[in-house]
LUMBALUM-976708 format. One record per residue (C-alpha): residue in one letter; residue number from 1; x, y, z. Coordinates in nm, 3 decimals. Layout:
BEGIN
+--------+-----+---------+---------+---------+
! residu ! num !      xx !      yy !      zz !
+--------+-----+---------+---------+---------+
!      A ! NUM !       X !       Y !       Z !
...
+--------+-----+---------+---------+---------+
END
This chain:
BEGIN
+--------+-----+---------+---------+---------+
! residu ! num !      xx !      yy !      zz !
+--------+-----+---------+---------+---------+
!      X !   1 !  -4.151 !   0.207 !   7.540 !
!      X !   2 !  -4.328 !  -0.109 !   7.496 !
!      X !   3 !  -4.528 !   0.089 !   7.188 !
!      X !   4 !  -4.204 !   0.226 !   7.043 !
!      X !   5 !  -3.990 !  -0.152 !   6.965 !
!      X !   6 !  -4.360 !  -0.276 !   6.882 !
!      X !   7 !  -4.369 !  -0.021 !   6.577 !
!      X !   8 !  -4.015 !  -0.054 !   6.552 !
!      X !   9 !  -4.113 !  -0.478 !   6.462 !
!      X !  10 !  -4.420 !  -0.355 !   6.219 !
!      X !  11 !  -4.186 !  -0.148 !   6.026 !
!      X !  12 !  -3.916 !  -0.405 !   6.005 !
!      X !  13 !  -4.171 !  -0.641 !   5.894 !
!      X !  14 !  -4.300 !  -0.440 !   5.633 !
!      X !  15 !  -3.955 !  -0.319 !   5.456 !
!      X !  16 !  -3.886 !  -0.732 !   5.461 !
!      X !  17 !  -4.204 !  -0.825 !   5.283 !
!      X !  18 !  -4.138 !  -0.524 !   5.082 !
!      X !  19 !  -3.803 !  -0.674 !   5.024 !
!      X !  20 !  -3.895 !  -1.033 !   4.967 !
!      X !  21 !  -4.196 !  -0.871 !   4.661 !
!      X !  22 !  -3.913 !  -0.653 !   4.489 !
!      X !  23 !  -3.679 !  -0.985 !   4.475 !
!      X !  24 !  -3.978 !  -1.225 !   4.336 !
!      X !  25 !  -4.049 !  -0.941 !   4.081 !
!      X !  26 !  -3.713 !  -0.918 !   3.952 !
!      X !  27 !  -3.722 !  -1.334 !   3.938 !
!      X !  28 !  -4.013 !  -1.311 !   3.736 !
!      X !  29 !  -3.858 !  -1.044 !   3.494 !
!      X !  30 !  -3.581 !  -1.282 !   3.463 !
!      X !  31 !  -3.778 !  -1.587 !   3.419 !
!      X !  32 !  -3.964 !  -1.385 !   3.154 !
!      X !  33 !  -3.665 !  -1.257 !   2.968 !
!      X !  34 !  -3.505 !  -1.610 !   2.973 !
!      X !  35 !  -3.819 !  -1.758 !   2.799 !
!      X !  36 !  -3.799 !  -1.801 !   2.449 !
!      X !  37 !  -4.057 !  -1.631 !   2.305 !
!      X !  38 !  -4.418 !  -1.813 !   2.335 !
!      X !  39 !  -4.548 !  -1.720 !   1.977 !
!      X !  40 !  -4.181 !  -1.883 !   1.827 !
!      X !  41 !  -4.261 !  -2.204 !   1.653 !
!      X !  42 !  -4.001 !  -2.535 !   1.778 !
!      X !  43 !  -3.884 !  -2.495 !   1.393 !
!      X !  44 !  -3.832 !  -2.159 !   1.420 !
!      X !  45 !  -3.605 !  -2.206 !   1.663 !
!      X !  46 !  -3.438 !  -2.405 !   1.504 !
!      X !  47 !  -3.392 !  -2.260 !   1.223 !
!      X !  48 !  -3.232 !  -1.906 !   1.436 !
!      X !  49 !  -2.963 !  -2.147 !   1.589 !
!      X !  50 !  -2.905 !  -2.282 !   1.246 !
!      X !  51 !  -2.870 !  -1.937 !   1.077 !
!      X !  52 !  -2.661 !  -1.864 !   1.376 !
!      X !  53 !  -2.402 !  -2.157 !   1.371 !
!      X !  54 !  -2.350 !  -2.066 !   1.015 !
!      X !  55 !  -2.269 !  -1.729 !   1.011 !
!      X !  56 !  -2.006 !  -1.805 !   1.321 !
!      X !  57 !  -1.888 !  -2.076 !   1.073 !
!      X !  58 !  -1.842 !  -1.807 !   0.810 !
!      X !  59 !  -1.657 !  -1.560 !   1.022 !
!      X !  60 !  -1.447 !  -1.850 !   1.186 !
!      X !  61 !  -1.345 !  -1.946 !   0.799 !
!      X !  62 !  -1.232 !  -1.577 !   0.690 !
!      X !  63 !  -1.068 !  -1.525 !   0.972 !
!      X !  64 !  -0.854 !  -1.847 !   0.860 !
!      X !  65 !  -0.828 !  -1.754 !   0.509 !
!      X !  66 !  -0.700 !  -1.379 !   0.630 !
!      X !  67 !  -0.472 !  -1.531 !   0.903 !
!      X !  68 !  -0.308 !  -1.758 !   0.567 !
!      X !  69 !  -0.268 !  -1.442 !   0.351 !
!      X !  70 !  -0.083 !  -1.275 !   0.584 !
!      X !  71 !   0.123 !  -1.562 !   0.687 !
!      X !  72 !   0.178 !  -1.620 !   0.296 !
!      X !  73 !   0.274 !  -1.217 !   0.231 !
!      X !  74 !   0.491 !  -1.253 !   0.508 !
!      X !  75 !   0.675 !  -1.517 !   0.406 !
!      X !  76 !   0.673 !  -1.396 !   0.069 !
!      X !  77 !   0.732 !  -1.053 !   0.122 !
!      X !  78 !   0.915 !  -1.006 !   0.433 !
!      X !  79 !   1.211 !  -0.823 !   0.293 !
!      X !  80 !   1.033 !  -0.576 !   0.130 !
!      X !  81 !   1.109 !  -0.286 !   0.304 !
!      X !  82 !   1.495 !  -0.406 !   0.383 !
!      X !  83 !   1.540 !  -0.486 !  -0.031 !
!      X !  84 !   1.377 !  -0.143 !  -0.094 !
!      X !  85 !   1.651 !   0.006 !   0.138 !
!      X !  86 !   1.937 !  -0.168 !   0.002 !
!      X !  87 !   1.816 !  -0.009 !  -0.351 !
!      X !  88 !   2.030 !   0.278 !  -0.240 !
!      X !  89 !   2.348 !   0.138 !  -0.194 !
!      X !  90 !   2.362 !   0.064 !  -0.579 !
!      X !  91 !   2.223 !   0.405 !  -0.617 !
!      X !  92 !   2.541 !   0.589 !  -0.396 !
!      X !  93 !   2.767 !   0.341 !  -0.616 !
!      X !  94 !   2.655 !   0.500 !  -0.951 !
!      X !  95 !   2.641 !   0.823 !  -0.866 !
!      X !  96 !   2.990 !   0.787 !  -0.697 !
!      X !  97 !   3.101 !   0.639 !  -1.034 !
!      X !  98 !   2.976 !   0.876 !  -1.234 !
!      X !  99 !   3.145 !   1.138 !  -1.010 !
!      X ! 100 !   3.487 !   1.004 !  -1.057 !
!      X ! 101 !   3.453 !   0.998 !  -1.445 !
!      X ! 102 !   3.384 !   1.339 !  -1.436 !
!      X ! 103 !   3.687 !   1.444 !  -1.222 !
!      X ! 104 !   3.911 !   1.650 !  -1.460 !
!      X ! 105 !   4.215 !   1.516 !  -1.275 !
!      X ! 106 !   4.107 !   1.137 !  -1.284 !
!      X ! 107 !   4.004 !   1.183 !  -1.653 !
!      X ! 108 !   4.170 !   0.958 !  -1.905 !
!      X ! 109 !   4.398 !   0.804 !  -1.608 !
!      X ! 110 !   4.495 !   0.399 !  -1.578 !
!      X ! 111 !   4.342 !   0.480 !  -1.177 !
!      X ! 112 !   4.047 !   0.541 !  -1.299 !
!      X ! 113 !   4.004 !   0.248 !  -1.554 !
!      X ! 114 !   4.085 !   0.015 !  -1.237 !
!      X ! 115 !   3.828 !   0.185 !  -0.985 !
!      X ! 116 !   3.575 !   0.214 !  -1.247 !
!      X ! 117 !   3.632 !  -0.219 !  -1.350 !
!      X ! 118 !   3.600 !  -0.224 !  -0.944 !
!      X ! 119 !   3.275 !  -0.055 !  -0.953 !
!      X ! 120 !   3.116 !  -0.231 !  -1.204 !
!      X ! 121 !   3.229 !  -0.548 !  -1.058 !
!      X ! 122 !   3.050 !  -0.487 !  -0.722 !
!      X ! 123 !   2.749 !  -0.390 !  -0.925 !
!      X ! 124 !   2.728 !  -0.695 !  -1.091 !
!      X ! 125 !   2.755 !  -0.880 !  -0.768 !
!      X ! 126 !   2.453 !  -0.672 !  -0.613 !
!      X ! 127 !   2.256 !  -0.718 !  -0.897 !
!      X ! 128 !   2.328 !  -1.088 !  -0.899 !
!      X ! 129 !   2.228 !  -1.106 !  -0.507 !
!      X ! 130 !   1.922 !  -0.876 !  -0.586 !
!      X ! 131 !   1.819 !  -1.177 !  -0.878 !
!      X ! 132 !   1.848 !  -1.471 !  -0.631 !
!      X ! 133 !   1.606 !  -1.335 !  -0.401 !
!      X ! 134 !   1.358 !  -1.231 !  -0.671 !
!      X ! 135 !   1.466 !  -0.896 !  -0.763 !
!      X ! 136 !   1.512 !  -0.769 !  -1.068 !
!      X ! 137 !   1.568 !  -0.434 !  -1.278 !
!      X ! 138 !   1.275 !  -0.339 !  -1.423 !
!      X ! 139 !   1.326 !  -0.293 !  -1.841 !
!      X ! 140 !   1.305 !   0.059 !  -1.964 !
!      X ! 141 !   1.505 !   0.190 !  -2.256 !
!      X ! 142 !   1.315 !   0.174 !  -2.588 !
!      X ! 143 !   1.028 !   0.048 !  -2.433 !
!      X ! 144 !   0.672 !   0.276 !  -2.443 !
!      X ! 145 !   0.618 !   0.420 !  -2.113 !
!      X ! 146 !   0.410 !   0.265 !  -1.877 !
!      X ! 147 !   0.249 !   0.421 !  -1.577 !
!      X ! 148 !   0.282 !   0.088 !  -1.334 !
!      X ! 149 !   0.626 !   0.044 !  -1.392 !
!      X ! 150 !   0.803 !   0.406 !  -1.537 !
!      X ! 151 !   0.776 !   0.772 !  -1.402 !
!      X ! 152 !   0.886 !   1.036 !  -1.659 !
!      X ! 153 !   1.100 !   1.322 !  -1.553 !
!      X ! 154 !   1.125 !   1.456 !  -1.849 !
!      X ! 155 !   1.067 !   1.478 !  -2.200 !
!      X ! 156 !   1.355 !   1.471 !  -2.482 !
!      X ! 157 !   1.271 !   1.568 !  -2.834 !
!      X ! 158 !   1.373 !   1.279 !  -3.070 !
!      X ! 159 !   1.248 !   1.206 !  -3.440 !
!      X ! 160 !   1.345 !   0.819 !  -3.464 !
!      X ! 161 !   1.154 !   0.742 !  -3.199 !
!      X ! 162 !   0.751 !   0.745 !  -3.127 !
!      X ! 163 !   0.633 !   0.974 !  -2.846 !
!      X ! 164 !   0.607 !   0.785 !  -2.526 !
!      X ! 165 !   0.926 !   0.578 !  -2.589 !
!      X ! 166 !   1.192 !   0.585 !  -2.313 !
!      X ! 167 !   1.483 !   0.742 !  -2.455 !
!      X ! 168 !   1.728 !   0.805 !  -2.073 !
!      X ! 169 !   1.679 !   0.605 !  -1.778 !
!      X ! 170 !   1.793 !   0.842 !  -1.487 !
!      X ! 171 !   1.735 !   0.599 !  -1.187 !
!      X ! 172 !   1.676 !   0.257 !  -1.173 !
!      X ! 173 !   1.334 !   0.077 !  -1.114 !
!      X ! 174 !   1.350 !  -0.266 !  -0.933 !
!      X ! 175 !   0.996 !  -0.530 !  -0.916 !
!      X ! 176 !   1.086 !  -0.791 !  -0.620 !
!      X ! 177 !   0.812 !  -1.105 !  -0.748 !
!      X ! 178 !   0.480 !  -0.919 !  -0.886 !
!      X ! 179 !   0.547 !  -0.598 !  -0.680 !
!      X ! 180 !   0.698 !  -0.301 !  -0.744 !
!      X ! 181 !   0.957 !  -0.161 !  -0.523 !
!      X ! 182 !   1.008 !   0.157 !  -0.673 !
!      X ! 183 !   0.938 !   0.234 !  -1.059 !
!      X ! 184 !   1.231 !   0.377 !  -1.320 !
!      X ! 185 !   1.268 !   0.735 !  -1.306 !
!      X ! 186 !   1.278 !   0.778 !  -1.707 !
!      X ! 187 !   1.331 !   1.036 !  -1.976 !
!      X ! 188 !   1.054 !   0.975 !  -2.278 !
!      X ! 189 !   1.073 !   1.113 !  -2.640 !
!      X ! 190 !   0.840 !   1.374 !  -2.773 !
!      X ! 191 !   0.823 !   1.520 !  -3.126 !
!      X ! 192 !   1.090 !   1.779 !  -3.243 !
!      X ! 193 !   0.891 !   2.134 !  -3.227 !
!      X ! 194 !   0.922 !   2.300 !  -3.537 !
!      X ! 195 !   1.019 !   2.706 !  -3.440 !
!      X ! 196 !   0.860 !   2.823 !  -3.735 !
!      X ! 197 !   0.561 !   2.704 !  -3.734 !
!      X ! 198 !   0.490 !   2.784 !  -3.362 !
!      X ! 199 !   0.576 !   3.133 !  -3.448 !
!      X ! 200 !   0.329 !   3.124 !  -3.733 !
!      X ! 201 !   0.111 !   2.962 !  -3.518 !
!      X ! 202 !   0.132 !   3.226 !  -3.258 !
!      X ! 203 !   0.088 !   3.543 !  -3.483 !
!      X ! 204 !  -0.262 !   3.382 !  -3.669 !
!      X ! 205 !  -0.404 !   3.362 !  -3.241 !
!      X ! 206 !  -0.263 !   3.712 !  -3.223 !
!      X ! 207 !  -0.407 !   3.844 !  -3.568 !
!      X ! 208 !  -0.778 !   3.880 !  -3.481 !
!      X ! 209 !  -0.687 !   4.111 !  -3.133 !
!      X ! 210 !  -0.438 !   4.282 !  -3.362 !
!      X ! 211 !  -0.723 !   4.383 !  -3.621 !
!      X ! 212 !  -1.005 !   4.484 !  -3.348 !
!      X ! 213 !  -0.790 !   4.690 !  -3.214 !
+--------+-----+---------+---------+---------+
END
């Protein structure tokens, strides 16, 4: 018995000092990782925190200037998407305009003169509201298509005017500041095509197939 709690004591003693080595190894790996490196020079060092506190400098200072530009767009811009939206209640009043004017009932009637004075009363109003918070029609007739501003639907053929030219504006294009809420869906002219010479044009590609065969 006596032998038993005496080996009992020698193991204990020996998983303790094995214990107490593992912890004074894993101090010294600490100790050793929390050094600074032996062959680093005092001005080296120096120079890594230095490199260091600038570039946290750098990123502190675009974060700023990103945090301002967003504030900035959002105070500039933070009706965008509503003013885009309320685009289509001018929209629904032209095309319910133009509907009336081409009711063969209403045609020609004092009714109509008085809604349509209406209508373009309220359109002036909307426009006016549109101005004072920076938004404004975008010009289109007679001017030469351009791709930031115009999208053509369609092409009209017209000799007094140069190709490219908007010639029918068929919806609207509104700029709110320096951006574009939506562009002008446009019509542009195009050169008349003369019949005659396409056909001509069309039998000399056909003539050579015509004569090998």
């Amino acid at each position: 018995m006596e032998k038993e709690e005496i080996n009992n004591k020698e193991n204990t003693k020996d998983k303790t000092e094995d214990s107490s080595e593992d912890q004074k190894e894993t101090q010294k790996n600490s100790e050793e990782t929390s050094q600074p490196d032996e062959q680093s020079s005092p001005q080296e060092e120096l120079d890594n925190l230095k490199d260091k506190l600038a570039r946290t400098f750098a990123e502190m200072e675009n974060q700023r200037r990103r945090y301002e530009k967003e504030k900035e767009d959002a105070f500039e811009y933070g009706g965008f998407a509503f003013a885009k939206e309320a685009l289509n209640l001018l929209d629904n009043l032209e095309r319910s305009k133009i509907s009336l004017e081409n009711d063969e009932a209403l045609k020609n009637t004092e009714a109509l003169k008085k809604v349509s004075e209406h209508f373009e009363i309220i359109n002036k109003d909307m426009l006016s509201i549109l101005k004072k918070n920076n938004i404004e029609p975008i010009k289109s007739i007679n001017e030469k298509l351009d791709p930031n501003l115009h999208q053509a639907m369609m092409e009209i053929e017209d000799e007094t005017k140069e190709p490219g030219t908007i010639v029918q504006e068929i919806q609207k294009g509104f700029m709110m500041k320096d951006r574009l809420l939506r562009p002008s869906l446009v019509g542009v002219s195009k050169k008349k095509i003369d019949k005659e010479l396409e056909k001509d044009k069309k039998t000399q590609e056909n003539q050579p197939e015509n004569e090998e065969n």
